[in-house]
TORBAZA-590697 format. One line per 4 residues: for each residue x, y, z of N, C-alpha, C. Coordinates in Angstrom, 2 decimals. Layout:
! residues N
X:Y:Z:X:Y:Z:X:Y:Z ~ ...
***
This chain:
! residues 223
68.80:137.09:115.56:70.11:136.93:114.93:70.74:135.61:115.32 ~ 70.82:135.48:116.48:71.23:134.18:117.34:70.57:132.46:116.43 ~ 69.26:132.99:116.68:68.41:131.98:115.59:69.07:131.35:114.59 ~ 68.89:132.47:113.53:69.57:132.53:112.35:71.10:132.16:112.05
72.01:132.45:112.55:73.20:132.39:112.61:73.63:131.04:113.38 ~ 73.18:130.23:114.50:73.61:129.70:114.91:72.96:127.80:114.82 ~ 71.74:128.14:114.18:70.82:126.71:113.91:71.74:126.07:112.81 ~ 71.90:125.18:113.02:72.71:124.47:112.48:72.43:123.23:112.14
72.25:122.33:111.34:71.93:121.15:110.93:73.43:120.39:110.19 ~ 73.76:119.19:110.97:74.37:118.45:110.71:73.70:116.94:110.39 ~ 73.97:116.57:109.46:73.73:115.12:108.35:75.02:114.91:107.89 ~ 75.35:113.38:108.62:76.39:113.04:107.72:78.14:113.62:107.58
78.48:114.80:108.65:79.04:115.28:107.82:79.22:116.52:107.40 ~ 77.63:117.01:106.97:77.88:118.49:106.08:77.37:119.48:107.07 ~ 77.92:120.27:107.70:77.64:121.97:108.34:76.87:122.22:107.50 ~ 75.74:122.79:108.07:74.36:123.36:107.06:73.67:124.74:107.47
73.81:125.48:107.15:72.71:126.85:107.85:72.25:127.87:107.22 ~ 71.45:128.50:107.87:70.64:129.08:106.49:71.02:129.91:106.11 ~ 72.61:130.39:106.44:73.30:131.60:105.68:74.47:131.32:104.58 ~ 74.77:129.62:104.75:75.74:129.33:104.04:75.51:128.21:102.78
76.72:127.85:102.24:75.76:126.64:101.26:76.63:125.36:102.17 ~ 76.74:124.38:101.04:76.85:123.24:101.60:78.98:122.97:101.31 ~ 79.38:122.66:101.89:80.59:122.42:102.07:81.36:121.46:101.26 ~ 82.44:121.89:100.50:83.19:120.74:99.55:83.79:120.24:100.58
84.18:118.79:100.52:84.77:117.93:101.95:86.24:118.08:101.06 ~ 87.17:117.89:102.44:88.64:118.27:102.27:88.73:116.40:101.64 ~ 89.95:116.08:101.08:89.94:114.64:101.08:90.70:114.06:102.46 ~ 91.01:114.17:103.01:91.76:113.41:103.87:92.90:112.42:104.27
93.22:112.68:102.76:95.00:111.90:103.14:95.51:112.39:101.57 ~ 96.44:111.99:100.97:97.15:112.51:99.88:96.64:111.82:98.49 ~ 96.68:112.01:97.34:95.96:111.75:95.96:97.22:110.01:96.14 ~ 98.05:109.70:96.74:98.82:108.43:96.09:98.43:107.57:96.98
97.97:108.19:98.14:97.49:107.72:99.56:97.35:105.90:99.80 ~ 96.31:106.06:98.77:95.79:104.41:98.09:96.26:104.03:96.62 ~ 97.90:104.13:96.56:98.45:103.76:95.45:97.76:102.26:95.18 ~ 97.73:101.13:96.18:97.54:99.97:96.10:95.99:99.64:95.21
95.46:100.47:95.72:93.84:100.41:95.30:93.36:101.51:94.01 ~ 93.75:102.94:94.22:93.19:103.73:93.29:95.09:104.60:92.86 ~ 95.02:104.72:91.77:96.31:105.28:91.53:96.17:107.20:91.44 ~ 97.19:107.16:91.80:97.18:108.71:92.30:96.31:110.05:90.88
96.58:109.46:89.38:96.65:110.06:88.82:94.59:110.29:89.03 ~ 94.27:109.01:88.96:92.46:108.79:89.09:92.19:109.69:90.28 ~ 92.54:109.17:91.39:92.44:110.37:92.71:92.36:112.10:92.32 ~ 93.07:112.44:91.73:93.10:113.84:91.46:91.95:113.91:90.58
92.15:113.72:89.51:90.99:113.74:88.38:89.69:113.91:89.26 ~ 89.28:112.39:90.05:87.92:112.14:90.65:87.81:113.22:90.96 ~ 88.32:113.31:92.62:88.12:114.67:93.19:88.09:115.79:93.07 ~ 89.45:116.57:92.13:89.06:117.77:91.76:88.48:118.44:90.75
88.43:116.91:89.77:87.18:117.48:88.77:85.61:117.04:88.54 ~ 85.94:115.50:88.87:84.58:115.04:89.01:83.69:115.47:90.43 ~ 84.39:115.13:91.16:83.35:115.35:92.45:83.35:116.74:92.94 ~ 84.08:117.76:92.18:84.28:119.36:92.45:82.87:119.38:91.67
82.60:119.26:90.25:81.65:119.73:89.23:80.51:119.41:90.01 ~ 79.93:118.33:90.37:78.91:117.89:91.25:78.66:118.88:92.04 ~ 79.72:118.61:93.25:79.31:119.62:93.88:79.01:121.31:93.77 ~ 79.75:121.96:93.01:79.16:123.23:92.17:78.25:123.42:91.12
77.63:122.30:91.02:76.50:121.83:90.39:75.23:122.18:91.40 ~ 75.71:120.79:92.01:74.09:121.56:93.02:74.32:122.82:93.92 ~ 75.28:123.02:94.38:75.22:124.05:94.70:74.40:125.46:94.22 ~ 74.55:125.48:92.76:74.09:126.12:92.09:72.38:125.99:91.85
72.06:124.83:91.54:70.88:124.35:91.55:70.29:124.60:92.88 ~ 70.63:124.30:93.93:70.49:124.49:95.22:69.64:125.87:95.24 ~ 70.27:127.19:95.24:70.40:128.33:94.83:69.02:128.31:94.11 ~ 69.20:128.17:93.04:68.07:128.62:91.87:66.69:128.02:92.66
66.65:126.98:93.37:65.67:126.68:93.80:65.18:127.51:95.31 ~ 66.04:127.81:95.54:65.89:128.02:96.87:65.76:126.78:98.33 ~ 66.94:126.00:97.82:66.91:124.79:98.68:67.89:124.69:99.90 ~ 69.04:125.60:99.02:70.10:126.15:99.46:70.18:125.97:100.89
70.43:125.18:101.90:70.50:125.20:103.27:69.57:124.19:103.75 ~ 68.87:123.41:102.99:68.14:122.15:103.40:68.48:120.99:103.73 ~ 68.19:120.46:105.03:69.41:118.79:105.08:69.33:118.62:103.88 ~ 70.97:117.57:103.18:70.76:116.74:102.30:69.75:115.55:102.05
69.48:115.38:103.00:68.66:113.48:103.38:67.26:114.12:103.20 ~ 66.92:115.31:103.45:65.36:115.88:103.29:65.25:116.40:102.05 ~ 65.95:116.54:101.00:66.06:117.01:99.81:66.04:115.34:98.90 ~ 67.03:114.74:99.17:66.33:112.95:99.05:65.48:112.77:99.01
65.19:112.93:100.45:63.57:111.64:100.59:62.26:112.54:99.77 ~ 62.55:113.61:98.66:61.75:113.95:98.31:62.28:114.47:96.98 ~ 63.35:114.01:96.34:63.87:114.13:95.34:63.22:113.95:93.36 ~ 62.16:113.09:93.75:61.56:113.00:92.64:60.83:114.61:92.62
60.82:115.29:93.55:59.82:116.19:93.00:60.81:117.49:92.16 ~ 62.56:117.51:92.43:62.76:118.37:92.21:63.78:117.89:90.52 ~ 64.24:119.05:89.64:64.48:118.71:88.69:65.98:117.62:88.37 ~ 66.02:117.17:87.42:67.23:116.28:87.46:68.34:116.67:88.07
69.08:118.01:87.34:69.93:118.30:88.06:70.24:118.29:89.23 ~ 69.20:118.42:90.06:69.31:117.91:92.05:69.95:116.95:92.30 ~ 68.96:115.83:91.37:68.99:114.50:91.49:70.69:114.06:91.20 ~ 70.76:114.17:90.10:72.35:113.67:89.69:73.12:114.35:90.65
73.08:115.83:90.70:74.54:116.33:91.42:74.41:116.68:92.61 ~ 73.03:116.49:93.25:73.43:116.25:94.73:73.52:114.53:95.02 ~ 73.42:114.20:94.41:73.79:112.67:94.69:75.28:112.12:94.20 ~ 75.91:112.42:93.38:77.51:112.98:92.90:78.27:113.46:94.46
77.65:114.53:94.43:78.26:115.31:95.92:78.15:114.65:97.13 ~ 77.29:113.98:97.55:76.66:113.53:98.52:77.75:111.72:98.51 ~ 77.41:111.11:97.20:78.01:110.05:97.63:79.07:109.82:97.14 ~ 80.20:110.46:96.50:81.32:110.84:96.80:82.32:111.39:97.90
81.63:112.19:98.88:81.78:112.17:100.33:81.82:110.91:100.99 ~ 80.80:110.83:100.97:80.42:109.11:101.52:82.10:108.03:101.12 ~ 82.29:108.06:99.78:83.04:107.24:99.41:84.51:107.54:99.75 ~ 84.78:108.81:99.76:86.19:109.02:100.72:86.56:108.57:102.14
85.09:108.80:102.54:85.70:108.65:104.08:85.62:107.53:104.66 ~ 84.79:106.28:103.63:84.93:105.01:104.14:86.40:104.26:103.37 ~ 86.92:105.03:102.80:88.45:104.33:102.37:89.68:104.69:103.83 ~ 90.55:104.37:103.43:91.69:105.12:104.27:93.04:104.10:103.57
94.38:104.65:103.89:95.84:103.84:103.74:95.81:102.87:104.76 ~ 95.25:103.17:105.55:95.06:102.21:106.55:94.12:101.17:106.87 ~ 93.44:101.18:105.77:92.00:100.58:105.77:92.06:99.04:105.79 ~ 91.52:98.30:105.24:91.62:96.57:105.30:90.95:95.83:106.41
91.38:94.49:106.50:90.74:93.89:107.45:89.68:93.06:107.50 ~ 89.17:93.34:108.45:87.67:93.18:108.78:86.40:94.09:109.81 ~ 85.51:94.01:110.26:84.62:94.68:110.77:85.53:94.36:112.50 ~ 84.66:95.39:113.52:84.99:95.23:114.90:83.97:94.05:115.20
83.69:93.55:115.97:82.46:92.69:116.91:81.30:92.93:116.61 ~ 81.03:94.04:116.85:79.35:94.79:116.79:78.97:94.59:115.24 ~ 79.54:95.42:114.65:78.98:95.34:112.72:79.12:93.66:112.50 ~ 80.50:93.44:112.82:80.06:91.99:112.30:79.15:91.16:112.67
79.31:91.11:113.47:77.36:90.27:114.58:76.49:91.12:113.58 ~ 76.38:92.33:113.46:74.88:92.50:112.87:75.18:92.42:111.46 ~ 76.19:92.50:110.60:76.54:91.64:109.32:76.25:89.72:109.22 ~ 76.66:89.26:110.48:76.07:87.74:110.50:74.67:87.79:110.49
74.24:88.22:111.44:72.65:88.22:111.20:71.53:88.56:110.07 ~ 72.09:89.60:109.53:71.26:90.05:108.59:71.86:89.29:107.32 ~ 73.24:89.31:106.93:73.33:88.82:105.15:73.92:87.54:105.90 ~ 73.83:86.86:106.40:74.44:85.33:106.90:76.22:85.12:107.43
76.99:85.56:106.42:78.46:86.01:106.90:78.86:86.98:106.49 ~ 80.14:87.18:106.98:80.85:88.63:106.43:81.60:87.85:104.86 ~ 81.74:86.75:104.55:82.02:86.10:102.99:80.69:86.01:102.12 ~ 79.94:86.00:102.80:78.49:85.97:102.22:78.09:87.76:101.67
78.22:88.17:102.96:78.10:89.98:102.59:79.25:90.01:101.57 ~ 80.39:89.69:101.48:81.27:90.35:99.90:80.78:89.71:99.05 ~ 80.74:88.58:99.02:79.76:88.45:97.96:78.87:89.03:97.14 ~ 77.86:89.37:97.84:76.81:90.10:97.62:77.36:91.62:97.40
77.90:92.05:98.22:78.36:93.57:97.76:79.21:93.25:96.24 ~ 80.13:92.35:95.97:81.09:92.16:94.80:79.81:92.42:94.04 ~ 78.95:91.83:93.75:77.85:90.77:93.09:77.10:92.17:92.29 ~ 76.73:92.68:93.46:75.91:94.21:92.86:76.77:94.81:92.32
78.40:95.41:92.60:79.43:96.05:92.54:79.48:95.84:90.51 ~ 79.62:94.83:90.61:79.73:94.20:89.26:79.34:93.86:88.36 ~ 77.57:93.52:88.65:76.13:93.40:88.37:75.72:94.94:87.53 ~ 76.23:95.68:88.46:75.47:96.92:88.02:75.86:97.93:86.61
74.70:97.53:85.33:75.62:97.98:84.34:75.53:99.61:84.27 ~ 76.39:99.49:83.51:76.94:100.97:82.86:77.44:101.31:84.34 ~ 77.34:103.20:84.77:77.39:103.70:85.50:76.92:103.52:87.20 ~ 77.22:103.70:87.97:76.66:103.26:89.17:77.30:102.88:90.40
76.73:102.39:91.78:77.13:102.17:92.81:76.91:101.33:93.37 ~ 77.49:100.62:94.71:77.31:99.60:95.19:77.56:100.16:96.89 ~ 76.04:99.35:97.39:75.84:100.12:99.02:75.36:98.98:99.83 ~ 76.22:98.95:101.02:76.02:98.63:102.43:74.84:99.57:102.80
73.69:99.47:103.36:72.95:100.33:104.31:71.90:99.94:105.15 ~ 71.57:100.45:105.95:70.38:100.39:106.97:69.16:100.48:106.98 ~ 68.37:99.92:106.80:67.00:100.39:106.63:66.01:100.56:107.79 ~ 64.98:100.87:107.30:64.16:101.63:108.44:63.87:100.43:109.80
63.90:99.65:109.23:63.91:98.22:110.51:65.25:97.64:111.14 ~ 66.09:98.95:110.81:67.83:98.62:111.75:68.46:97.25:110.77 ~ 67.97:96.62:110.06:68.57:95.66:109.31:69.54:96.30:108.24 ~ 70.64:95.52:107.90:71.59:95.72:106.75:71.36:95.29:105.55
71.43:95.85:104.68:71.10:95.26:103.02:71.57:95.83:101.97 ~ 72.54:95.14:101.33:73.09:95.33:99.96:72.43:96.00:98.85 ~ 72.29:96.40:98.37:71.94:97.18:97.12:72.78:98.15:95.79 ~ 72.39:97.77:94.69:73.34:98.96:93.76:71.85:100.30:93.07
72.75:100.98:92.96:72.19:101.98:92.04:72.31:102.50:90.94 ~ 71.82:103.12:89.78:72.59:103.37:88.33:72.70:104.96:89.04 ~ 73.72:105.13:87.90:74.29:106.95:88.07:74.46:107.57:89.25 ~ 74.09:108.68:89.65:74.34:109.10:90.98:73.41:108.62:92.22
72.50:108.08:91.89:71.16:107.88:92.92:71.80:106.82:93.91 ~ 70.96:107.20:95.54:71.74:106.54:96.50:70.17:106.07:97.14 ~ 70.65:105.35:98.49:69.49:104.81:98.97:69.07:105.71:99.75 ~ 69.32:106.67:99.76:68.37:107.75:100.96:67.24:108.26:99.48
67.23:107.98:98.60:66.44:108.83:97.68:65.03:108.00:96.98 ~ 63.96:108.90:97.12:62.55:108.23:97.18:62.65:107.67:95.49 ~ 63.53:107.53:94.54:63.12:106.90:93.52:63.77:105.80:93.78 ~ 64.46:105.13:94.94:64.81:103.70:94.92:64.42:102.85:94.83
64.34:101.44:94.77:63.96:100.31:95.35:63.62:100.12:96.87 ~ 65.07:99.88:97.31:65.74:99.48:98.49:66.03:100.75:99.29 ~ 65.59:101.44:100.02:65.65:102.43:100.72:66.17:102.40:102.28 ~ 67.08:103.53:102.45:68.16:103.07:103.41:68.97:104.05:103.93
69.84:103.81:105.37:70.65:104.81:105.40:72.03:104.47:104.80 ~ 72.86:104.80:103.75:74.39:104.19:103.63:74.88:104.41:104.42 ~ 76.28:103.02:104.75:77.26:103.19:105.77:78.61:103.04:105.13 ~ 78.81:102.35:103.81:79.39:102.02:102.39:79.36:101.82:101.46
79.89:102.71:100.24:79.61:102.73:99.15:80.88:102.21:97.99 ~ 80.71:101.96:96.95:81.97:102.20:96.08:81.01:102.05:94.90 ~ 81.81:103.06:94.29:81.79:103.77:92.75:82.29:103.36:91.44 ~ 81.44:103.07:90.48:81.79:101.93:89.51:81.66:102.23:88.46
81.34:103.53:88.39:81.64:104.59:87.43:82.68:104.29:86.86 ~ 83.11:104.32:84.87:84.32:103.89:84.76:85.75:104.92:84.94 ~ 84.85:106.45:85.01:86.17:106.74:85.85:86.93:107.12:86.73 ~ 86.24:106.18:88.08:86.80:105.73:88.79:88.00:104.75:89.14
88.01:104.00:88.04:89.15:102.72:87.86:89.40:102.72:86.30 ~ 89.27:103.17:85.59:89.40:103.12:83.85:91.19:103.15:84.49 ~ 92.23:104.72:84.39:93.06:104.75:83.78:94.23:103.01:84.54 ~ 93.60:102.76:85.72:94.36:101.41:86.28:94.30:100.37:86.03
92.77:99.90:85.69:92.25:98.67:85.34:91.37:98.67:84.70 ~ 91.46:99.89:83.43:90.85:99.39:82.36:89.69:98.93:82.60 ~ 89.40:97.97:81.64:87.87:97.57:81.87:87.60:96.11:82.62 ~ 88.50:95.73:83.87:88.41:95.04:84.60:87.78:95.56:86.33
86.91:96.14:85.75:85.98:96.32:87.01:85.84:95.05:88.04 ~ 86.25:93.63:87.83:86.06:92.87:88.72:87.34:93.10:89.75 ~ 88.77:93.50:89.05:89.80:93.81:90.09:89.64:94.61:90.96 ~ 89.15:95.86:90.28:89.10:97.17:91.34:88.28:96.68:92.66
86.88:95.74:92.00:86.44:95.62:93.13:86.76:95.13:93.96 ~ 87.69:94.05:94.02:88.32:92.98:94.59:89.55:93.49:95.46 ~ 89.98:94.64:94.95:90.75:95.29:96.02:90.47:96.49:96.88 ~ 88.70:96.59:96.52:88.46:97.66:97.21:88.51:97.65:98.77
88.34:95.59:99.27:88.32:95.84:100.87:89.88:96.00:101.30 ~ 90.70:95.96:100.48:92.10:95.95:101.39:92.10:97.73:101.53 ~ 91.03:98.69:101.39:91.35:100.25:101.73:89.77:100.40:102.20 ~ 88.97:99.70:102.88:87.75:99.90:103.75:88.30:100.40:104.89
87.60:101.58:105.79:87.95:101.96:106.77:86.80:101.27:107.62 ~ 87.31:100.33:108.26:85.49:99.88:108.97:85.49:100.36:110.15 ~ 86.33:101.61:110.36:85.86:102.02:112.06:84.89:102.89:111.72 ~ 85.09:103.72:110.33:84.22:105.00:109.86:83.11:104.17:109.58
83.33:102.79:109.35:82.01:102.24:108.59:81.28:102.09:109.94 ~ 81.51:101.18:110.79:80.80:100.92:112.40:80.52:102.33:112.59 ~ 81.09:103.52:112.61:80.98:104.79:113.28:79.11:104.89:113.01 ~ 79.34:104.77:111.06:78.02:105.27:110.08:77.20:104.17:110.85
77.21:103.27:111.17:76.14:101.94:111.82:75.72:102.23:113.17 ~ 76.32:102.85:113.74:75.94:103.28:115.13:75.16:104.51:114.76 ~ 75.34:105.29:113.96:74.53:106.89:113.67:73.02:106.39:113.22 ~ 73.16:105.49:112.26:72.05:104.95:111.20:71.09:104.31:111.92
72.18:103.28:112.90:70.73:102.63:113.75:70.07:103.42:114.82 ~ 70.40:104.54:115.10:69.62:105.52:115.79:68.61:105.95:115.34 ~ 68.47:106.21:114.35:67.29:106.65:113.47:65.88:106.28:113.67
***
């Protein structure tokens, strides 16, 4: 009973066990929170309809498969084998999480010491890394994402993705752990800025939380 009840797998984030499913994340500050960056009315929408459906999506799928209680990141790294629906809406669920908790009202700035040293090293500067993150952010047509992450050699590397697919997932390119994401989906920024996806992006670092981001860089390079 003890076994059963108490094994627990944490990724990221999500409480996992083999009696329960996988957890909708609370948001963590209020829908106007980031008036400056995302307007309150998009906030609600995202979250309680877009990134709710996802997640009761796979959930469901989850279920039918019998996956129901499997790390997320092990359901990834082997994602081509299972049917689309996985694919899209545990990756919806998965990096929509991701994307809340690297924002905050308090966010802005720049990196601490540590990320930035290993941001100099790997993409050359931290003006060089926005760059490159803008670059994909903006690059990437239609639907899609734009990711900071880690790869298996502790190095940092930019990358985008179309639709829900992230870099933990074996149909990538660029394969990786994320530490930051943003969502470029248009409706994510449609009802504010319209079809100026270059603004949204441009104000996405004044609501970066980079302590959560260093937090994800210290977890990732353990790996």
């Amino acid at each position: 009973m003890k076994k059963l009840a108490l094994i627990t797998l944490l990724l990221g984030g999500f409480a996992i066990n083999s009696q329960s499913q996988y957890t909708f994340p609370e948001l963590g500050y209020s829908y106007d929170a980031l008036e400056a960056f995302i307007d309150k009315t998009t906030m609600e929408i995202h979250y309680t309809r877009h990134h709710k459906a996802y997640y009761n999506n796979f959930v469901k799928a989850a279920d039918e498969l019998k996956i129901n209680g499997m790390a997320i990141e092990a359901i990834f790294n082997q994602v081509s084998r299972h049917p689309a629906t996985v694919r899209n809406n545990g990756g919806g669920f998965f990096n929509h999480k991701l994307f809340w908790e690297v924002m905050s009202p308090n966010g802005g700035g720049e990196p601490s010491e540590k990320l930035m040293k290993a941001i100099e090293r790997d993409l050359g500067s931290f003006d060089a890394f926005r760059s490159e993150f803008e670059a994909a952010a903006k690059g990437q047509f239609g639907s899609g994402w734009a990711w900071l992450s880690v790869g298996k050699d502790g190095k940092l590397f930019v990358s985008s993705t179309p639709n829900q697919d992230n870099p933990l997932m074996d149909v990538v390119e660029k394969r990786g752990t994320p530490i930051l994401c943003l969502d470029v989906w248009e409706h994510a920024y449609y009802l504010h800025y319209q079809n100026n996806r270059g603004d949204y992006v441009g104000n996405f670092w004044k609501v970066v939380d980079w302590k959560v981001v260093e937090n994800k860089y210290k977890e990732a390079s353990k790996k």
